[in-house]
RODO-2510 file (C-alpha; in nm, 4 decimals, decimal comma):
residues 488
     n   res          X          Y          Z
     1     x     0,0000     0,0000     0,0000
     2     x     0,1587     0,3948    -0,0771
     3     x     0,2121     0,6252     0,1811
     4     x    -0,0752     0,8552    -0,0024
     5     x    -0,3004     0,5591     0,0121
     6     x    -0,2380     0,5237     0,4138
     7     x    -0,2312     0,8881     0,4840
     8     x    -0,5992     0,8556     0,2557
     9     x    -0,7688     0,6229     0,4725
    10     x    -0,6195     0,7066     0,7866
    11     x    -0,7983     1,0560     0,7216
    12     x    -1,0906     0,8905     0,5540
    13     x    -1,1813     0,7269     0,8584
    14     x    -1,0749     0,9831     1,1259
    15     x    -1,3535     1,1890     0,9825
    16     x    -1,5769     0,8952     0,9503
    17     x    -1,5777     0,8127     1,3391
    18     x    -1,6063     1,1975     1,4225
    19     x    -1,9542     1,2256     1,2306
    20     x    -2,2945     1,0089     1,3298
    21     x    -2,3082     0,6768     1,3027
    22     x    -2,3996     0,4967     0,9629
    23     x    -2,7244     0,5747     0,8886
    24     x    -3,0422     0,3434     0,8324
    25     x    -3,0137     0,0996     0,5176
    26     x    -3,3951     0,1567     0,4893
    27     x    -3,3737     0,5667     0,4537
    28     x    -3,3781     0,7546     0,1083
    29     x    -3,0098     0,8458     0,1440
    30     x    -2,9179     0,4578     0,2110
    31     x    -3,1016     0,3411    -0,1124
    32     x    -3,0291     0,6553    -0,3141
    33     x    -2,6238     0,5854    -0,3066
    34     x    -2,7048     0,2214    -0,2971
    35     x    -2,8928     0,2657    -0,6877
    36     x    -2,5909     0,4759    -0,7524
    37     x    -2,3160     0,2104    -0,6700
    38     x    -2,5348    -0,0205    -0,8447
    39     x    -2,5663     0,1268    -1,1856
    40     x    -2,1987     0,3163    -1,1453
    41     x    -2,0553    -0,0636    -1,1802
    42     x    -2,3158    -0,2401    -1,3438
    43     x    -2,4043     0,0017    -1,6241
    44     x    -2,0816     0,1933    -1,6591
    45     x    -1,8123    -0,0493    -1,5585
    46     x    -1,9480    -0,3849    -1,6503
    47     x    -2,1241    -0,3002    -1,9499
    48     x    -1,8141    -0,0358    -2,0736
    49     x    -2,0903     0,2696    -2,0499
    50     x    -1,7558     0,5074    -2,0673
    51     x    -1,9917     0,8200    -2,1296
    52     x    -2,2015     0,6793    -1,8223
    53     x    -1,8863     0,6378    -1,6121
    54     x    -1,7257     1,0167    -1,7603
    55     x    -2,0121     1,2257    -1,6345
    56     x    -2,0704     0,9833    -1,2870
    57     x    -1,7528     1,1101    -1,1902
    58     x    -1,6009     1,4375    -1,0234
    59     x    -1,3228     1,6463    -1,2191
    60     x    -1,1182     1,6000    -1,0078
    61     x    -1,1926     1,2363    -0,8892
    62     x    -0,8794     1,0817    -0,7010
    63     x    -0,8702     0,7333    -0,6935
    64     x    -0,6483     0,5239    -0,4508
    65     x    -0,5869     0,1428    -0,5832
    66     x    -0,3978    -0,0337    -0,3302
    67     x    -0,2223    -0,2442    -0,6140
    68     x    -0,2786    -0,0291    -0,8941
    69     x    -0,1827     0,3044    -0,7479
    70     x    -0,2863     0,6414    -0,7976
    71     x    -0,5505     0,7600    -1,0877
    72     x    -0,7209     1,0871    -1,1710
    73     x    -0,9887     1,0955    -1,3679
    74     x    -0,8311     1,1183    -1,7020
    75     x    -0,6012     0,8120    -1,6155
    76     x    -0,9054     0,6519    -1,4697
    77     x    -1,1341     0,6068    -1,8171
    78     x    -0,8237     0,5385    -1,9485
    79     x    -0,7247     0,1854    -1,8041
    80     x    -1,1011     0,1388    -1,8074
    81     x    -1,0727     0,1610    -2,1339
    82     x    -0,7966    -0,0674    -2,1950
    83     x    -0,7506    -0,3081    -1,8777
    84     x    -1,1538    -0,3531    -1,8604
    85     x    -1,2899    -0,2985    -2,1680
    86     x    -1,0733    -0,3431    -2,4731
    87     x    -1,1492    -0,7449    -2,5268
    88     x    -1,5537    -0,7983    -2,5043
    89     x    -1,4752    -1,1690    -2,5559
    90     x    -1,2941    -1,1589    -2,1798
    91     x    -1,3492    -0,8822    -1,9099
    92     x    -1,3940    -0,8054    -1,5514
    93     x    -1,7107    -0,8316    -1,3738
    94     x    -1,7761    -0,6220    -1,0536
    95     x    -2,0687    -0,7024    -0,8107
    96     x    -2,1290    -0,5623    -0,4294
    97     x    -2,1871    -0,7718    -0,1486
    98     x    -2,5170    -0,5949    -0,0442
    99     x    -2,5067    -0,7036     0,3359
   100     x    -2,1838    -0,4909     0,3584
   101     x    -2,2493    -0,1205     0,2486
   102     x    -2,2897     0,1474     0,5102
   103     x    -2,3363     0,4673     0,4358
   104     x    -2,2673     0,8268     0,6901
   105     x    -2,3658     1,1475     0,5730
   106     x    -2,1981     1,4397     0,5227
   107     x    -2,2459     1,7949     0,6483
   108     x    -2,1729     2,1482     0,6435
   109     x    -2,3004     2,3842     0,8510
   110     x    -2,5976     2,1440     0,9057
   111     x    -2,6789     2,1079     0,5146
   112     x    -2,5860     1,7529     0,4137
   113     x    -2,3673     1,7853     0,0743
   114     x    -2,2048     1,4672     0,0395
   115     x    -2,1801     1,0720     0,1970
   116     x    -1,9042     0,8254     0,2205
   117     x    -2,0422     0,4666     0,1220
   118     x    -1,8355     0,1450     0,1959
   119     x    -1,8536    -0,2028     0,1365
   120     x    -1,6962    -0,5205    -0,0206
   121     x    -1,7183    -0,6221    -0,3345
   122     x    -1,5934    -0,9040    -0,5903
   123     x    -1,4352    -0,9574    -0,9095
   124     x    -1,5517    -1,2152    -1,1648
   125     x    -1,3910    -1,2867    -1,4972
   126     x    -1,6357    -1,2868    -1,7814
   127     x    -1,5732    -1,5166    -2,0603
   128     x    -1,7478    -1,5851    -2,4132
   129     x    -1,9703    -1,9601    -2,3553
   130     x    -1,8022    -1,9775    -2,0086
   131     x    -1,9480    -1,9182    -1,6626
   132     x    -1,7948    -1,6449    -1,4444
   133     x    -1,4688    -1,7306    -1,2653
   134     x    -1,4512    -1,5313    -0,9280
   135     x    -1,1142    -1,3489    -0,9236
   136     x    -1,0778    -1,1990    -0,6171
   137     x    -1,2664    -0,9474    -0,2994
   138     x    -1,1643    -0,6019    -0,1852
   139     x    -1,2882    -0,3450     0,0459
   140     x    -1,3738    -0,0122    -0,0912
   141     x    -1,4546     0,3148     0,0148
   142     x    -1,6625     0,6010    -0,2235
   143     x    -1,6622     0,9721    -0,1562
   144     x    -2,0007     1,0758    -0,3342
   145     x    -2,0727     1,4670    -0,3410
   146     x    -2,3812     1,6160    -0,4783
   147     x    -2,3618     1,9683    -0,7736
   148     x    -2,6322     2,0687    -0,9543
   149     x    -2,8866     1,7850    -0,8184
   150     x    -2,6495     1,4938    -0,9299
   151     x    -2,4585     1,2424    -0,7451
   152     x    -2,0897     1,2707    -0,8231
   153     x    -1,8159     1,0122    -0,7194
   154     x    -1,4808     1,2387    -0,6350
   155     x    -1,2864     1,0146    -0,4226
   156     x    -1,2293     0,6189    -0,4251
   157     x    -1,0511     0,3947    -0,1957
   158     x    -0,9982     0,0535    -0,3419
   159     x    -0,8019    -0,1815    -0,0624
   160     x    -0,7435    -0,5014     0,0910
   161     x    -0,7494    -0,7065    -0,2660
   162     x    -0,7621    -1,0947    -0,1254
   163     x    -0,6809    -1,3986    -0,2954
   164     x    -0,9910    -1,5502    -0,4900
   165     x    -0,9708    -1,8701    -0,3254
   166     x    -1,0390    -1,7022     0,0272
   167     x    -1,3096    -1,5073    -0,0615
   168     x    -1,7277    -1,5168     0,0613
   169     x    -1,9662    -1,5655    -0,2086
   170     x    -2,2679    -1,4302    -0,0717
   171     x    -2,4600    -1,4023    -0,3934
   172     x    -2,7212    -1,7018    -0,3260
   173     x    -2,9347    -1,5936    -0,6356
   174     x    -2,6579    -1,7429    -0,8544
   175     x    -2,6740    -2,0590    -0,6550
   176     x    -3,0692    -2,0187    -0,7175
   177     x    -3,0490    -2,0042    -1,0589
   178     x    -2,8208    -2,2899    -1,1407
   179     x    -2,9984    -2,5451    -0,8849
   180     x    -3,3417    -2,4340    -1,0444
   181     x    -3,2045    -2,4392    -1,4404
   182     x    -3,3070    -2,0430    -1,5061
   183     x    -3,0736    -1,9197    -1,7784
   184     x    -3,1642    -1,5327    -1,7304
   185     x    -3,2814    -1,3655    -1,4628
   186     x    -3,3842    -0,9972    -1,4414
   187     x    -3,4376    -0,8135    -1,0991
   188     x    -3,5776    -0,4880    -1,0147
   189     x    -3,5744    -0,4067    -0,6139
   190     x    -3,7671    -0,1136    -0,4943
   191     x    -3,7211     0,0053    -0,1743
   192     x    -3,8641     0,3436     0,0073
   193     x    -4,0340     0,4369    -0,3477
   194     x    -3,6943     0,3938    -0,5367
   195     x    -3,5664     0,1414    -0,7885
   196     x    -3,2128     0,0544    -0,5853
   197     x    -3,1212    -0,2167    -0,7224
   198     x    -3,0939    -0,3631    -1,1075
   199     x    -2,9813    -0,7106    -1,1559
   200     x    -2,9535    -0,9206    -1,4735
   201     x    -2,7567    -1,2587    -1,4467
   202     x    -2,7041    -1,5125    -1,7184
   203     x    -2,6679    -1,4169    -2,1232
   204     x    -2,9089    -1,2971    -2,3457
   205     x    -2,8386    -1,5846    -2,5860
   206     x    -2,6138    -1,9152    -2,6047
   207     x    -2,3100    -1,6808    -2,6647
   208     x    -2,3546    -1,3291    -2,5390
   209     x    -2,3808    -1,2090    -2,1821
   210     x    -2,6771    -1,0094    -2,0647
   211     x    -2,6433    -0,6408    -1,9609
   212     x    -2,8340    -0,4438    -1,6993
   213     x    -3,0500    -0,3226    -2,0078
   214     x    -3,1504    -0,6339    -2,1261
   215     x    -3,4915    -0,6276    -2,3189
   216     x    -3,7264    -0,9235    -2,1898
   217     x    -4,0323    -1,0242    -2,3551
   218     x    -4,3001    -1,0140    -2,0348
   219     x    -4,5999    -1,1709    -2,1736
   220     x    -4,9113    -1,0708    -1,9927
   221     x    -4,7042    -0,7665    -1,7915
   222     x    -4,8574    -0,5806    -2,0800
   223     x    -5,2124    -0,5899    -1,9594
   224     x    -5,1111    -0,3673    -1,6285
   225     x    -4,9463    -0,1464    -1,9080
   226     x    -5,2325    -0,1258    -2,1022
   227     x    -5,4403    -0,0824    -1,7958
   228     x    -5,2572     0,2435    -1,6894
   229     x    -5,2454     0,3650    -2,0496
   230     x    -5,6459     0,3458    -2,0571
   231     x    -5,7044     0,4598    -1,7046
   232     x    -5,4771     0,7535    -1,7891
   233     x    -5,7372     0,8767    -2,0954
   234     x    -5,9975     0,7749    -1,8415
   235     x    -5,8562     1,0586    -1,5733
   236     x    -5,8353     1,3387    -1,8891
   237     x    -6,1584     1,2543    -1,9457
   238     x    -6,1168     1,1451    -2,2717
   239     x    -6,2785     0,7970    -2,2168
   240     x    -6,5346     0,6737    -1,9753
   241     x    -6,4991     0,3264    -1,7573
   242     x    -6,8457     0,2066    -1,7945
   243     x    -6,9546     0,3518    -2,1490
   244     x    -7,0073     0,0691    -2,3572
   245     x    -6,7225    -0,0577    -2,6005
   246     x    -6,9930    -0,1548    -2,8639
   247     x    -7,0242     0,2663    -2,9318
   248     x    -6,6646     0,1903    -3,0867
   249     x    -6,5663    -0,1441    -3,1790
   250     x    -6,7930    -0,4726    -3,2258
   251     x    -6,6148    -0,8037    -3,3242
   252     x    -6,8097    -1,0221    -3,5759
   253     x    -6,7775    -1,2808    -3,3685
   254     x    -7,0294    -1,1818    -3,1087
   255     x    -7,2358    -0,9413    -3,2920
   256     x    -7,5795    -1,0793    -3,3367
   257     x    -7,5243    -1,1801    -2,9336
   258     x    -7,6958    -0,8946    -2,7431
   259     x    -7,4595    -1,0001    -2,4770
   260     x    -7,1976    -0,7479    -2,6227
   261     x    -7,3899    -0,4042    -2,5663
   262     x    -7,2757    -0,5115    -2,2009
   263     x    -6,9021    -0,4564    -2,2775
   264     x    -6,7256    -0,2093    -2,1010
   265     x    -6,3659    -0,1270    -2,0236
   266     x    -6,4615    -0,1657    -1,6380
   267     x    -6,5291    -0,5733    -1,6890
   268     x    -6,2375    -0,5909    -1,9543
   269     x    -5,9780    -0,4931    -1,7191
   270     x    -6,1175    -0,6910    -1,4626
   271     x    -6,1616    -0,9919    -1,6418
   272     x    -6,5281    -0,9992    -1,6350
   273     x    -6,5608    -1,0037    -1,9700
   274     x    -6,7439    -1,3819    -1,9997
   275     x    -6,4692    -1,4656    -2,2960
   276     x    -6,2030    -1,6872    -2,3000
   277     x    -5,8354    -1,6539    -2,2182
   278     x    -5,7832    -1,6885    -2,6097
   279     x    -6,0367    -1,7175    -2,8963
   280     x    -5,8472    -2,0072    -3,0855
   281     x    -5,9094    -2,2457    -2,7550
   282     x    -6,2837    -2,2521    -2,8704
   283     x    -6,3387    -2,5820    -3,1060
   284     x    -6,4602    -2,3530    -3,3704
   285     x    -6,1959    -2,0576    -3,2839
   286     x    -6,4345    -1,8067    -3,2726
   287     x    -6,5055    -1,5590    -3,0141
   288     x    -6,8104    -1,6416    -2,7906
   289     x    -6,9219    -1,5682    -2,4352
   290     x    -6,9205    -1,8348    -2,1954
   291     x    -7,1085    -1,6285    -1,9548
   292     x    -7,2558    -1,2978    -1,9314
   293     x    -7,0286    -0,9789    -1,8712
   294     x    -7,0186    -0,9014    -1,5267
   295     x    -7,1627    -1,1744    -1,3313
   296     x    -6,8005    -1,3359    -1,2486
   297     x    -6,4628    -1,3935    -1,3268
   298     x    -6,2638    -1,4823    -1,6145
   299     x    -5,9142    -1,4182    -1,6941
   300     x    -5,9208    -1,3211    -2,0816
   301     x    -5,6582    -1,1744    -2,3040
   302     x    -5,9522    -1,1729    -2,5388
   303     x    -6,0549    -0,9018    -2,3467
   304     x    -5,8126    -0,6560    -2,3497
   305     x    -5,7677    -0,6592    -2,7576
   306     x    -6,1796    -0,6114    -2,7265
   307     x    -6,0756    -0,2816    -2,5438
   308     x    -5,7289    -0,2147    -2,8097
   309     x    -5,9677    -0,1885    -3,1147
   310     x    -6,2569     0,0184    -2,9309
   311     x    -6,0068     0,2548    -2,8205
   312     x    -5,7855     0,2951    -3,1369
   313     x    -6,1469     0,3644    -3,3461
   314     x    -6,1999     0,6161    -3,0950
   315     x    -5,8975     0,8010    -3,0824
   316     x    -5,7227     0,6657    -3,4677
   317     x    -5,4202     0,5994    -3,2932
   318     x    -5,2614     0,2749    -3,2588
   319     x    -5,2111     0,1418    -2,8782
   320     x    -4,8751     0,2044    -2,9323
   321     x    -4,9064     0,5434    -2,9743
   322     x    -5,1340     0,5962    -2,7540
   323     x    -4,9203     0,4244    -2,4751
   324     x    -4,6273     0,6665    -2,5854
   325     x    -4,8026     0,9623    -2,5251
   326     x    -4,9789     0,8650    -2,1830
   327     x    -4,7354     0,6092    -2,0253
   328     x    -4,3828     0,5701    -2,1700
   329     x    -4,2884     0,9234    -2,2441
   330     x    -4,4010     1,0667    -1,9277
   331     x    -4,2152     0,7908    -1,7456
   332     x    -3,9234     0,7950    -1,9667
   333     x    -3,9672     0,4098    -2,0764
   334     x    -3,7106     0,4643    -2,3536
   335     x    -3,7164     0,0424    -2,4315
   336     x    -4,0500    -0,0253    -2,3695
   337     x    -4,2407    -0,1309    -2,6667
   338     x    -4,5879    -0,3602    -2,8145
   339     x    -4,4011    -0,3558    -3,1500
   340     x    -4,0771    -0,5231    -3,2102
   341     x    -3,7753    -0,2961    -3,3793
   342     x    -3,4932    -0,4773    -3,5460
   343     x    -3,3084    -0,1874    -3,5053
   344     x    -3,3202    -0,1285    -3,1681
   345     x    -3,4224    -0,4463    -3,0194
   346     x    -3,2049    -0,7420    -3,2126
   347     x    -2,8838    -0,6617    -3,0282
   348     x    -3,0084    -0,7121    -2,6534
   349     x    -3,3443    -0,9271    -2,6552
   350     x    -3,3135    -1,2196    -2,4240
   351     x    -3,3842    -1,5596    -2,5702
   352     x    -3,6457    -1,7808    -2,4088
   353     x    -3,6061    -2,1733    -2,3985
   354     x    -3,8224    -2,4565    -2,2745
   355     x    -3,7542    -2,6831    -1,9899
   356     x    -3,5105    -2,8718    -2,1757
   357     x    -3,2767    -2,5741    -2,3195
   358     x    -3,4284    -2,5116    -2,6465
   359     x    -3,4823    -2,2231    -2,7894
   360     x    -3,8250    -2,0639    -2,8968
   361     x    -3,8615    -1,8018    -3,1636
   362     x    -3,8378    -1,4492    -3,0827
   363     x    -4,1949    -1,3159    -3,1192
   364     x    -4,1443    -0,9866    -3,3312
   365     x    -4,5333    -0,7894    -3,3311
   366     x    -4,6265    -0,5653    -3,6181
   367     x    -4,9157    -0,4726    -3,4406
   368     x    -4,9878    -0,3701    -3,0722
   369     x    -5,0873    -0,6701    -2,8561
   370     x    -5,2791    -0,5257    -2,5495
   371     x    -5,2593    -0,8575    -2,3816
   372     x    -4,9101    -0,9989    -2,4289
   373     x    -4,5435    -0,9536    -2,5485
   374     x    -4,4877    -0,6321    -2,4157
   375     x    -4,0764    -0,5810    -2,4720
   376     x    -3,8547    -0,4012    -2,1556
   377     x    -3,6385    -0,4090    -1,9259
   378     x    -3,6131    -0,4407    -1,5901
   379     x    -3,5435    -0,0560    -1,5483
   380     x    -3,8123     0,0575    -1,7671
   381     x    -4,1028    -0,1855    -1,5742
   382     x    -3,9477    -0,0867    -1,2461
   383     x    -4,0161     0,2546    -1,3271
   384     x    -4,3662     0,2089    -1,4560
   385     x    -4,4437    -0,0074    -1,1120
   386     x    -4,3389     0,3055    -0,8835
   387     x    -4,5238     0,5508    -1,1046
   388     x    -4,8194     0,3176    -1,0274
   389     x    -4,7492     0,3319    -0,6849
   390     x    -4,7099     0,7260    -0,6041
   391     x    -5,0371     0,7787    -0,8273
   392     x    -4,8080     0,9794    -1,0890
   393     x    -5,0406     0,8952    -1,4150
   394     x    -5,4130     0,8956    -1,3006
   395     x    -5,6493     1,1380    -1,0797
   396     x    -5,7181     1,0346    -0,7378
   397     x    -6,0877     0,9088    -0,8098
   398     x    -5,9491     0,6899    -1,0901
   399     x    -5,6311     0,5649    -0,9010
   400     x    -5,8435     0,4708    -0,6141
   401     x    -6,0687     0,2687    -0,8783
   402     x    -5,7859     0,1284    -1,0170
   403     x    -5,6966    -0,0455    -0,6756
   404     x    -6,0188    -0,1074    -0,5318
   405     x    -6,1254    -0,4428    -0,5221
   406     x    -6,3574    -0,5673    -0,8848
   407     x    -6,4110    -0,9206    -0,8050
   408     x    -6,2821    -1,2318    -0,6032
   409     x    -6,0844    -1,4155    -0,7761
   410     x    -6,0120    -1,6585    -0,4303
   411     x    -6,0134    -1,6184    -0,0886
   412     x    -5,7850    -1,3179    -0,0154
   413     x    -5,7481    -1,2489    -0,3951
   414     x    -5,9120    -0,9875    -0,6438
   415     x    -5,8839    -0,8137    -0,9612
   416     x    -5,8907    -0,4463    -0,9480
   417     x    -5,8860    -0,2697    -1,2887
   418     x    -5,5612    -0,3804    -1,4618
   419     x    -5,4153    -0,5539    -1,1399
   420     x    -5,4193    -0,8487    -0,8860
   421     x    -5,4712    -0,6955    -0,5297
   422     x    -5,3395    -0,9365    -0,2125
   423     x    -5,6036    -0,8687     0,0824
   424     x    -5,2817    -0,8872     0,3100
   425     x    -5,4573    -0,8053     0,6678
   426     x    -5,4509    -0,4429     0,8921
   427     x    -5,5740    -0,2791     0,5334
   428     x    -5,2672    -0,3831     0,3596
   429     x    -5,2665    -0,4826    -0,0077
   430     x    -5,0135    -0,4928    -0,2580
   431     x    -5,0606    -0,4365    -0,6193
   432     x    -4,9142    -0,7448    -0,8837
   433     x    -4,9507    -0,9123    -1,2101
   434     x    -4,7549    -1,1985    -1,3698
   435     x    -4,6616    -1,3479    -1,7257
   436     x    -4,6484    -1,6790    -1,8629
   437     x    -4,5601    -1,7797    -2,2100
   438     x    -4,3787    -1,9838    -2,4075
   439     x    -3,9546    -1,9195    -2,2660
   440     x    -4,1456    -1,6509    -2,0490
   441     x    -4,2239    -1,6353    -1,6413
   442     x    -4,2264    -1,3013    -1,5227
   443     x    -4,3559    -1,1726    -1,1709
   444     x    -4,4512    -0,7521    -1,0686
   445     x    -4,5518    -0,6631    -0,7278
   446     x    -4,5319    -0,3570    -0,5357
   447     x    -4,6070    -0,2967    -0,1756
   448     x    -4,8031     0,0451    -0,1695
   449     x    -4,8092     0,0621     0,2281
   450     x    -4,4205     0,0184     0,2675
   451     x    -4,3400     0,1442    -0,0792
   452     x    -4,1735    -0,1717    -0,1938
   453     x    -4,1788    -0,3812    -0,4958
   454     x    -4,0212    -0,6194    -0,6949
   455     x    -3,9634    -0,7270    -1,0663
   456     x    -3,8739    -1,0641    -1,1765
   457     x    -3,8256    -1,1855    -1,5100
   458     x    -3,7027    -1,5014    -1,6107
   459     x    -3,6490    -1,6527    -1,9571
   460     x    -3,7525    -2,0193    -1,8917
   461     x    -4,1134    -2,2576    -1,9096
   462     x    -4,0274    -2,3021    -1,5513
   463     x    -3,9233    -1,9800    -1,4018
   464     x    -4,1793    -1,9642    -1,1486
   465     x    -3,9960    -2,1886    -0,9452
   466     x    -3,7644    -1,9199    -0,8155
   467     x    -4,0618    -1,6799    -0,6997
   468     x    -4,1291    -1,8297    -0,3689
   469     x    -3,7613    -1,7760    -0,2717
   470     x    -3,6865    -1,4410    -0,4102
   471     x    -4,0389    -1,3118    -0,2577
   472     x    -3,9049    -1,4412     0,0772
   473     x    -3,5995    -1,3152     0,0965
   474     x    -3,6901    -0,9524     0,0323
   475     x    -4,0124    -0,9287     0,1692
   476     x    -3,9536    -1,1409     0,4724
   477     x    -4,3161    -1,2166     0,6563
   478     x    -4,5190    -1,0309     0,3817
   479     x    -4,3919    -1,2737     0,0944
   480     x    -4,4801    -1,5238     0,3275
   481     x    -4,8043    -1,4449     0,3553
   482     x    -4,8621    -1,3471    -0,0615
   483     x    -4,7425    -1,6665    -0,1074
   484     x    -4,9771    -1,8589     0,1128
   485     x    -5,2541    -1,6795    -0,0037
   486     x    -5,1477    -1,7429    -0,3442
   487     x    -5,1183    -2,1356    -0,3039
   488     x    -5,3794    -2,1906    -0,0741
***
């Protein structure tokens, strides 16, 4: 270790035990420098993000390597450049070990401008059809100051590099995914209100590793999408719940039924629509109602492209569009999309495989599908679930439609409009939906109350094995109880 790098952390830490105590790991500082860590390394230094990484950093950042020496910023994106990211084909991966960061705050005068955040972390070596190869653990030590309203690193301690064979590996997700045969994972966490952590493990394909911005296919995710996008017109007043969807849109299917003057958006998006899940399950693959609208419940994508084509003859706009301009440019959902873009898309869409590692097709939409094959990523959805949650899309008579309770789907369980709703006891509920296709399982919740959530996407027949545990372990007694409800 240099003399600078001692005299560093020697006054590093004489400050740190002459301010308070680290503070909460539930409080918005805690989780704010927590998602910062997290996409720092994961978007700029393990996906080579250099521009990310360049304007993340301080001017004048000084960074203190206890093998590696001394590096300003220049020098810094420099030997990123070249030590981490010049051969794609084999490079460093760097992941925290969550149970380790602490943060304390920083203060002037009483008027908190900065926070020093420590931890361990590891280093894996990534290589091309290869699984990672753990390379070593090392303590570090971030300096993170805010200008302007952005978080800034300007000083990092990097120390006490072990030898690989003596180091922890904490990670039991990885564990989880190899006993359980998942070959992509993608996790959102959301904790106090705020998307802290992003994490994608496994490879987008049989050859190429998956990045933090991985685009998943989510299968029936869409409908709560669709849901909000519909509500949203609903709270300009631009369309009405319970107007009938016949004023708009009748299929041929069910027009000489008088059953279909019942339709309204109201049953559709809580799947009291008396149709099927799909049309082509009928022997004669026509639509038909099995029981009139509104007397129980159904789950029906049939239903919600009912409610696409009524509301694109209303507004001659394509759900797409329409979703654009009231969901995913207000919420900045840059790579969320109904309709697949070879451009865009081709270059980080996560296969999906059956049970026994082959591949399916990648479904690429021309047209809007309000029900299913909604493409994002974990960031994007994670977003959209926390907009839901603080009410940023909808008035307050509409959002409090949206999560009352439609209809019982079992004991404990409902629909609202758009949304599964957990009756979790003391006037607790919590707001999910999931997806199931073919190479797809994916899981959304989100903890109004306690302002948590979680997504979870998997690319595998049988990725719903892995719910149970990953519910568990970061929702402790709650996920306990979501899950008994939901398996009772």
């Amino acid at each position: 270790m240099t003399q600078k790098l001692s005299i560093s952390i020697f006054t590093l830490f004489f400050f740190l035990g002459n301010i308070n105590a680290q503070i909460d790991k539930n409080s918005p500082l805690f989780l704010e420098l927590k998602k910062q860590d997290s996409l720092f390394f994961e978007r700029g230094f393990n996906n080579c993000d250099i521009a990310y990484l360049e304007k993340s950093v301080d001017d004048n950042l000084k960074f203190y390597h206890d093998n590696g020496g001394f590096q300003d910023k220049k020098l810094f994106l420099e030997r990123t450049k070249q030590n981490i990211c010049s051969n794609p084909n084999q490079k460093p991966i760097r992941k925290v070990i969550e149970s380790s960061l602490e943060v304390f705050p920083l203060y002037n005068n009483g008027e908190l401008y900065g926070a020093i955040q420590t931890g361990e972390h590891q280093f894996f070596m990534r290589e091309k059809n290869k699984e990672d190869v753990l390379g070593g653990q090392a303590k570090f030590t971030s300096v993170w100051t805010k200008k302007d309203g952005n978080w800034l690193m300007s000083d990092v301690l990097s120390y006490d590099h072990g030898d690989p064979n003596k180091a922890k590996i904490p990670d039991n997700l990885e564990k989880l995914l190899k006993d359980n045969h998942i070959p992509t994972l993608g996790l959102g966490i959301i904790e106090n209100g705020k998307l802290t952590q992003i994490k994608v493990y496994g490879k987008l394909n049989d050859k190429t590793p998956a990045s933090y911005n991985s685009l998943f296919n989510v299968a029936s995710l869409t409908k709560p999408v669709t849901a909000m996008t519909v509500l949203r017109l609903v709270s300009l007043g631009k369309w009405d719940l319970d107007e009938p969807l016949y004023k708009y849109f009748t299929d041929p299917d069910v027009a000489k039924d008088p059953r279909h003057k019942k339709l309204t958006t109201r049953l559709v998006l809580s799947h009291q629509t008396g149709f099927a899940n799909w049309r082509w399950a009928n022997k004669d693959q026509k639509l038909s109602f099995d029981f009139d609208p509104g007397t129980k419940y159904q789950y029906s994508g049939e239903g919600f492209e009912y409610l696409r084509k009524a509301i694109e003859k209303k507004f001659g706009k394509s759900l797409e569009d329409l979703a654009k301009e009231m969901v995913f440019k207000p919420l900045n959902m840059n790579d969320t999309s109904y309709i697949w873009n070879d451009k865009k898309d081709a270059d980080r869409i996560v296969i999906g495989y059956d049970k026994n590692g082959k591949p399916y097709d990648i479904v690429k939409n021309k047209t809007p599908n309000a029900a299913d094959d909604l493409t994002t990523s974990v960031e994007d959805y994670s977003k959209f679930l926390i907009a839901v949650m603080d009410n940023k899309l909808l008035s307050s008579k509409v959002f409090e439609e949206m999560k009352s309770k439609q209809v019982e789907t079992k004991k404990n369980k409902y629909y609202g409009l758009g949304f599964e709703i957990y009756d979790l006891g003391n006037n607790d509920i919590s707001l999910s939906h999931t997806g199931s296709d073919k190479g797809v399982n994916t899981f959304a919740i989100v903890l109004p109350k306690t302002k948590k959530g979680l997504v979870i996407f998997t690319n595998v027949d049988d990725g719903y094995k892995i719910y149970e545990t990953i519910i568990n372990q970061y929702f402790g007694d709650i996920g306990k109880r979501i899950v008994e409800i939901e398996t009772k």
